[in-house]
N, C-alpha and C positions, 0 to 999 in steps of 0.2 A: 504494500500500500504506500503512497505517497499523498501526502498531506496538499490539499489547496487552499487555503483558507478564506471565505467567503462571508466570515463574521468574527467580530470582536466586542467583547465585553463593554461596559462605558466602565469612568474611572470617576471614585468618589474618594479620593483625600480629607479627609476630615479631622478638623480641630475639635474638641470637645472641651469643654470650659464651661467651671462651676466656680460657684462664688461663695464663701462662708463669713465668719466671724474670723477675725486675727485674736491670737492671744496665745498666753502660757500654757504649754501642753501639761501640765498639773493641775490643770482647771475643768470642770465638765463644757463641754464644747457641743451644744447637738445640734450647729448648723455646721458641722465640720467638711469645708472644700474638697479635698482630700476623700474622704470616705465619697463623697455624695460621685465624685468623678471616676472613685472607684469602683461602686457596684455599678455605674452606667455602663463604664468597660467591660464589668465580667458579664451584663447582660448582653449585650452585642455579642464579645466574644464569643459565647455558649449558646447562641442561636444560630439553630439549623433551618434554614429556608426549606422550603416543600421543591421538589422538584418542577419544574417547569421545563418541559421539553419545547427549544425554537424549532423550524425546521430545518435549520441546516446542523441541530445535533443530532435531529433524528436522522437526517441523510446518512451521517454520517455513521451514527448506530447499526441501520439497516446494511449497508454496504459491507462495514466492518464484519458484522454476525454472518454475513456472508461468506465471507472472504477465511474465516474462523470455523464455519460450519455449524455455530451455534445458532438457538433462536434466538430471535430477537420478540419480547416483550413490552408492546408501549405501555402498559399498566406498571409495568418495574422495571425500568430501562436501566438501573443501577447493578440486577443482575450480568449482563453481559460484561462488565467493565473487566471484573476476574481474569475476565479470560485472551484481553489484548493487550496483557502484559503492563511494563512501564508507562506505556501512554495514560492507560487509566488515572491516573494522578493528572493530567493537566484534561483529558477529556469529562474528569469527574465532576470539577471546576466548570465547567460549564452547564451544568444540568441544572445551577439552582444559582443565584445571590450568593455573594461571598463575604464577611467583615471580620477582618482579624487587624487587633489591635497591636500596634506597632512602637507605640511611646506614651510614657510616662511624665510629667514635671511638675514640682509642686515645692515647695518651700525651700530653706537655706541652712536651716539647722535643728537639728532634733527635739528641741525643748520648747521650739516654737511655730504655731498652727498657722500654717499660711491664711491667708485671704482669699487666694485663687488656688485652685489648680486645674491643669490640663492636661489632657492627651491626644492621643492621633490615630487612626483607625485608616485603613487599606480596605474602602470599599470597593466591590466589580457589581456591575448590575446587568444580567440579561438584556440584549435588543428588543424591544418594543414593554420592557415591565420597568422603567425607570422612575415611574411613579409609586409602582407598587413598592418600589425596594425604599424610597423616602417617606412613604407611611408608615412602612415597619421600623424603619430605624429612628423615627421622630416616638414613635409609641415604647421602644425600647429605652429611649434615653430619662423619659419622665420631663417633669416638668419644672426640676434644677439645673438642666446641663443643658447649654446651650452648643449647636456647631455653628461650625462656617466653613469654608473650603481651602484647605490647601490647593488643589487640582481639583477641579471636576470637567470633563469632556466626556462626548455622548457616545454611544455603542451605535454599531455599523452592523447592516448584514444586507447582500445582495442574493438573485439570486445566480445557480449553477448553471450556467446556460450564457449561449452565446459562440460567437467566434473566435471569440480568446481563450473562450473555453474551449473548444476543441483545438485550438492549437499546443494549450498546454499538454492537452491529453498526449496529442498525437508526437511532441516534444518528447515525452516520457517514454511512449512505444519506440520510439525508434533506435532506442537506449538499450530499455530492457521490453521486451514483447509481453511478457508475464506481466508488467505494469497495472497496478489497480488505482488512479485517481481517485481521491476521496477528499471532498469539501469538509471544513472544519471551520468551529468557530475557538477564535485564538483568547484565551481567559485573561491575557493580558492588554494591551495599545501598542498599535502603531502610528505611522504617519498618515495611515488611510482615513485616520481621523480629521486632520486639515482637510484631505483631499475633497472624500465625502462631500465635505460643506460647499464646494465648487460644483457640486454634482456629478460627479466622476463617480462608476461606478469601481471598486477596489477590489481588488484581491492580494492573495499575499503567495507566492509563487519563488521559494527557495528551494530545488529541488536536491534533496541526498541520498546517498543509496547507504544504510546506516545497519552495523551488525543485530539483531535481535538480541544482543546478549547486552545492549547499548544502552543503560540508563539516561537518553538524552533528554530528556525534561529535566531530569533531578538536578542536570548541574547547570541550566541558565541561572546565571549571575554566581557563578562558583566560580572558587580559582582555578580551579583545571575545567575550565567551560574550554570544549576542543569537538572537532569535527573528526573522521578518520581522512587524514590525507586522499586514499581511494573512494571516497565518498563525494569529498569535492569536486576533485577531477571528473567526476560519474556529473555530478551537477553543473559545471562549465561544459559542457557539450549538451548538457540537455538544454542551457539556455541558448547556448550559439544558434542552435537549432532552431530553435523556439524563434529568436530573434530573425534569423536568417528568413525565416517564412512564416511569420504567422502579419 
C-alpha cells in the first residue's frame, strides 16, 4: 500500500488560563489557580471522543481490510487497526478528536499560590466536526478556565478522484505493479492548509517503498527520524514519472 493523503486534521493550540486568589500557601485557598487549571487538564486529557468515521478514513479502512484480507466493520472500525501493523497509531488518530495536554505554568515559589495559572493543550479536530470538537472542549473546561489560541487552522479533505489522481496511481504502477494506492487522512498539518484557502484542491503525495518491519510513524519528530536510502530512491523515480507525465 502507499499512502495518498487526501485529508488532514484542523489544528487547535490552546492556552488555558484560570485565575484565583494570591496568597500564602499555609493558608486555606479555595479559589486556588493552580488546582482549578488542573482538573481542566486532567478533564480534557482523559477524554475519549466517540469515533466518527470521515470518508476518506473509511476509504481508506475498506481498501486496507482488503489488501489485509480482513473484514472491514463500519459499526467498529477500530477492530481492523490490529491488524495493519505500525500505521494503526497514526490511522487511529484519525477516527475521532484528539487533546493531549502538552504544558504546564503557574507560580514562582513553593510557599506561594499564584494568581494565574496556565496551560497548553495539542488539539486535532476531524474535517467537517470542528464545531462539535469546540463544544466538547468548552463543556470540559467549566466555567473557571478560560482558552484562546496558540494556532488554530482548519482541516482539509478532498475528494479521491480526478486526473492527478490517476496519474499518481499510475506513477506508483510503473514502479512497483503490485502497487495499492490508498487515500488517507494525515492526523497532523500541512501547507495544504494555506493552499486550500486559495481553493486549490491538495493532496499530499511522498511516495516510499518502506520495510514492514519499519516503525515509520513512531519516529516523526524523533532523533533518528530516517527514511531507508532504497526507499527514497524507489520515490525519486516514482515522482520523475509522475512529473514527467501527468
Amino acid at each position: 500500500m502507499y499512502l495518498i493523503e487526501t485529508a488532514e486534521k484542523g489544528i487547535a493550540w490552546m492556552n488555558l488560563r484560570a485565575s484565583g486568589t494570591a496568597g500564602h500557601g499555609s493558608m486555606v485557598h479555595p479559589d486556588n489557580a493552580v488546582t482549578a487549571v488542573a482538573e481542566a487538564v486532567a478533564r480534557l486529557g482523559r477524554h475519549e471522543f466517540p469515533v466518527q468515521m470521515t470518508k476518506t478514513v473509511r476509504a481508506f479502512l475498506e481498501r486496507a481490510c482488503m489488501a489485509y484480507g480482513v473484514e472491514f466493520d463500519p459499526r467498529e472500525p477500530e477492530k481492523c487497526l490490529k491488524e495493519i501493523g505500525p500505521l494503526a497509531r497514526m490511522i487511529g488518530a484519525t477516527l475521532r478528536h484528539t487533546l493531549n495536554p502538552t504544558r504546564l505554568d503557574a507560580g514562582y515559589k513553593t510557599n506561594v499560590i499564584p494568581q494565574t495559572a496556565e496551560a497548553q493543550v495539542d488539539g486535532r479536530f476531524l474535517p467537517g466536526y470542528e464545531e462539535d470538537f469546540f463544544a466538547t472542549v468548552d463543556e470540559l473546561l467549566g466555567p473557571d478556565v478560560t482558552r484562546d489560541f496558540v494556532h488554530h487552522d482548519h482541516a482539509v479533505e478532498t475528494e479521491y478522484e480526478g486526473a492527478l489522481v490517476a496519474a499518481m496511481e499510475a506513477a506508483l504502477t510503473s514502479e512497483d505493479a503490485g502497487a495499492l494506492p490508498v487515500p488517507y487522512c494525515l492526523s497532523g498539518g500541512t501547507d495544504a492548509k494555506a493552499f486550500a484557502r486559495l481553493g486549490m484542491r491538495c493532496f499530499g503525495f511522498a511516495p516510499l517503498r518502506l520495510p514492514p518491519e519499519l516503525d515509520f510513524s513512531g519516529m516523526f519528530h524523533g532523533v533518528d527520524e530516517r527514511v531507508p536510502v532504497d526507499g527514497l530512491r524507489f520515490g525519486v523515480r516514482v515522482l520523475d514519472h509522475f512529473l514527467d507525465r501527468s
